[in-house]
C-alpha positions in Angstrom: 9.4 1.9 7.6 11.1 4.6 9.6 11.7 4.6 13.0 12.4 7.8 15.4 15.5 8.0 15.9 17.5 8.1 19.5 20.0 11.2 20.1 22.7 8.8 19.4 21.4 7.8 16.0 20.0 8.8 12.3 16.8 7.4 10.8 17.6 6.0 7.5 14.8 8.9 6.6 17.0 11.6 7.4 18.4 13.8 4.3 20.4 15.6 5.9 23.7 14.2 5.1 23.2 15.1 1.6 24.1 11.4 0.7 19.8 11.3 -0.7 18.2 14.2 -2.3 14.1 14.0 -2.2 12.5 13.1 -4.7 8.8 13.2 -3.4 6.7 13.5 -0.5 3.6 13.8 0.7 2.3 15.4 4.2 -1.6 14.9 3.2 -1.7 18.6 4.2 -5.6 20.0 3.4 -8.7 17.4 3.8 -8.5 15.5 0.7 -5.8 13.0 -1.1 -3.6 14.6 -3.7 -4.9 13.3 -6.8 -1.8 14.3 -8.9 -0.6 11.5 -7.2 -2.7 9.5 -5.6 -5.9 7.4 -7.1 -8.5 5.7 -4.6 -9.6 2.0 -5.8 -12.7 0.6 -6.1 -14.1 -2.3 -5.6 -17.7 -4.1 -5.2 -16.5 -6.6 -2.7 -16.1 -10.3 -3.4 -14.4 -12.0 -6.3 -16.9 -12.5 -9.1 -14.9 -10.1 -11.7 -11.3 -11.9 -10.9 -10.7 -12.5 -14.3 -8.2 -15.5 -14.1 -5.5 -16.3 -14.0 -4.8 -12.6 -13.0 -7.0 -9.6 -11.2 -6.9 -6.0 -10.9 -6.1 -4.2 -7.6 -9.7 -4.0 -7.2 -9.6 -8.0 -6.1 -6.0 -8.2 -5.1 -6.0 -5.5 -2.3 -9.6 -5.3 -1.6 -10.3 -8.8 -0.9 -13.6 -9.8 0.0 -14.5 -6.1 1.6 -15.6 -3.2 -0.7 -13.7 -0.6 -1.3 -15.1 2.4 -1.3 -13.5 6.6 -1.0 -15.6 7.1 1.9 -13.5 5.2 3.3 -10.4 7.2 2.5 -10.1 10.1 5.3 -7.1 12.9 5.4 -7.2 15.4 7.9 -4.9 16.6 10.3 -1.4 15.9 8.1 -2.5 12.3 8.0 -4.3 9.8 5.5 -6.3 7.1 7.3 -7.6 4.1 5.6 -10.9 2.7 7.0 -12.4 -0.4 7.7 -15.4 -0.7 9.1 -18.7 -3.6 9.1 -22.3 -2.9 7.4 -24.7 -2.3 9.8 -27.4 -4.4 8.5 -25.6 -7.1 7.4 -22.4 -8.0 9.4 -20.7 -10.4 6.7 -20.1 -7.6 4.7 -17.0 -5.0 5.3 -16.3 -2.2 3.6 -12.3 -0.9 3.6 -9.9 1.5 1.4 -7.2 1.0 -0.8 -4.7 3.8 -2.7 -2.5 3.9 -5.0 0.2 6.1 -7.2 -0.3 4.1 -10.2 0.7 5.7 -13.3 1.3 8.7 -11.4 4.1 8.1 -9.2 7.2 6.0 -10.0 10.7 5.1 -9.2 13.2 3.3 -11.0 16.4 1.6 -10.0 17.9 1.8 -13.6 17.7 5.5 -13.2 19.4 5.9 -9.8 19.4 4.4 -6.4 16.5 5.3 -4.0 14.7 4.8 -1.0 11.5 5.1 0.6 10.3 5.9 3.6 7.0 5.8 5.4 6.0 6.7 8.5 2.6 4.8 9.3 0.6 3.0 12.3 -0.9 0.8 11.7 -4.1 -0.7 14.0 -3.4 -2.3 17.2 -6.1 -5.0 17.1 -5.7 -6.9 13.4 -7.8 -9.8 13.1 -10.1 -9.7 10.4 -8.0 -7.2 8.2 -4.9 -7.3 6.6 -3.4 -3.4 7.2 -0.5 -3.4 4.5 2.0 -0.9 2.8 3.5 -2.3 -0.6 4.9 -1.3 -3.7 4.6 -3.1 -7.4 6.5 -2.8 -10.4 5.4 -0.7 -12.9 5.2 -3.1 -15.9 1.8 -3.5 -16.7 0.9 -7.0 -15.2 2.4 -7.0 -11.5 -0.9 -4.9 -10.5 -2.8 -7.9 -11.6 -0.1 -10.8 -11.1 1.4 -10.0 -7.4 3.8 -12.7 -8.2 5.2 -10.5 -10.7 7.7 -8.4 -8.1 5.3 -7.3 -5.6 7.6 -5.6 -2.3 5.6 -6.0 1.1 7.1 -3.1 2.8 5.3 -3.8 6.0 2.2 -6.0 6.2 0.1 -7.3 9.6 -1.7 -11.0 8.0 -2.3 -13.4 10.9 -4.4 -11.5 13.7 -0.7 -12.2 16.0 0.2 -8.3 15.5 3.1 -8.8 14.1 4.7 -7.2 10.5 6.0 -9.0 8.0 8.3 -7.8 5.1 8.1 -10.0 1.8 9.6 -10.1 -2.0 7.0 -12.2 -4.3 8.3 -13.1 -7.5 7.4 -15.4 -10.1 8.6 -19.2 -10.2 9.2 -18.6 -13.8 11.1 -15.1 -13.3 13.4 -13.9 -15.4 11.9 -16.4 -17.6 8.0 -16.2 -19.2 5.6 -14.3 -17.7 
C-alpha cells in the first residue's frame, strides 16, 4: 500500500530512481474495467456450491453476499467496489469482487518485483470485509487460500483497523 510521500521522503511507489522499471498499471481511465486484464466474479450468495474441501473465488471472496458487476463502478480514474443491502429483504447483501486471474501475473523466479496500490478503503467496516490480496497462480490457491494467499491490506473486525497476512498451508512445501 503506498503512502504519499513527505518532501523529505520517496514512496516505495516511486520509479524514478530507475532501481524498478513498470511492469503494469492501471489508472481505470474510461467508465468500464479493462477486461484484458481484469475479470468481475460472480457469485449467487451463500455457500451451497462450496465444493469441499476447496471453493472457487466465487465463495472465498464473496462470502455470504452476491456478487454481482453492477456492483463494480469505474469512473473518474477510479474503480469502486460496492456493497450495498436488498431493499426488500435486508439479510441479503449484494458486493463486488475482481480479479486478474489468468490475465495478469508476476513471478519471483523471473525477477524481483513489487506492487503498489493506492486504495481507500471505507471508513465505517462492520458487516464487510474491504480487502486487497494476491494468490499464487498455481491452479488450487484460488480455491485453497491456505495455498499462499498475500493479504496486502485487509479491514476484518468492524475495529477499522488493516491487517497484512501470509496463509500458507500446514503441510507446505509438503502435499497439497
Amino acid at each position: 500500500v503506498c503512502i504519499k510521500p513527505s518532501d523529505h521522503s520517496r514512496s516505495f511507489c516511486d520509479t524514478d530512481s530507475g532501481d524498478w522499471v513498470l511492469d503494469w498499471e492501471d489508472d481505470f481511465a474510461g467508465g468500464e474495467l479493462d477486461q484484458s486484464a481484469w475479470q468481475i466474479v460472480t457469485s449467487h450468495g451463500g455457500y451451497d456450491d462450496i465444493g469441499l474441501p476447496v471453493a472457487g473465488l466465487n465463495i472465498t471472496a464473496c462470502r455470504s453476499a452476491v456478487c454481482r458487476a453492477k456492483n463494480v463502478e469505474v469512473s473518474g480514474g477510479k474503480l469502486r467496489l460496492l456493497s450495498d443491502r436488498d431493499h426488500k429483504d435486508s439479510t441479503r447483501f449484494y458486493s463486488a469482487t475482481v480479479t486478474t486471474k489468468d490475465r495478469k501475473a508476476w513471478s519471483a523466479a523471473k525477477q524481483p518485483f513489487r506492487l503498489c496500490i493506492k486504495a481507500q478503503l471505507p471508513h465505517i467496516t462492520r458487516g464487510v470485509w474491504p480487502a486487497h490480496w494476491m494468490l499464487p497462480q498455481n491452479g488450487l490457491s484460488d480455491k485453497c487460500l491456505d495455498e499462499g494467499e498475500m493479504d496486502i491490506t485487509e479491514m476484518v473486525s468492524g475495529d477499522g483497523r488493516a491487517y497484512n497476512t501470509y496463509h500458507w498451508m500446514s503441510s507446505w512445501p509438503g502435499t497439497k
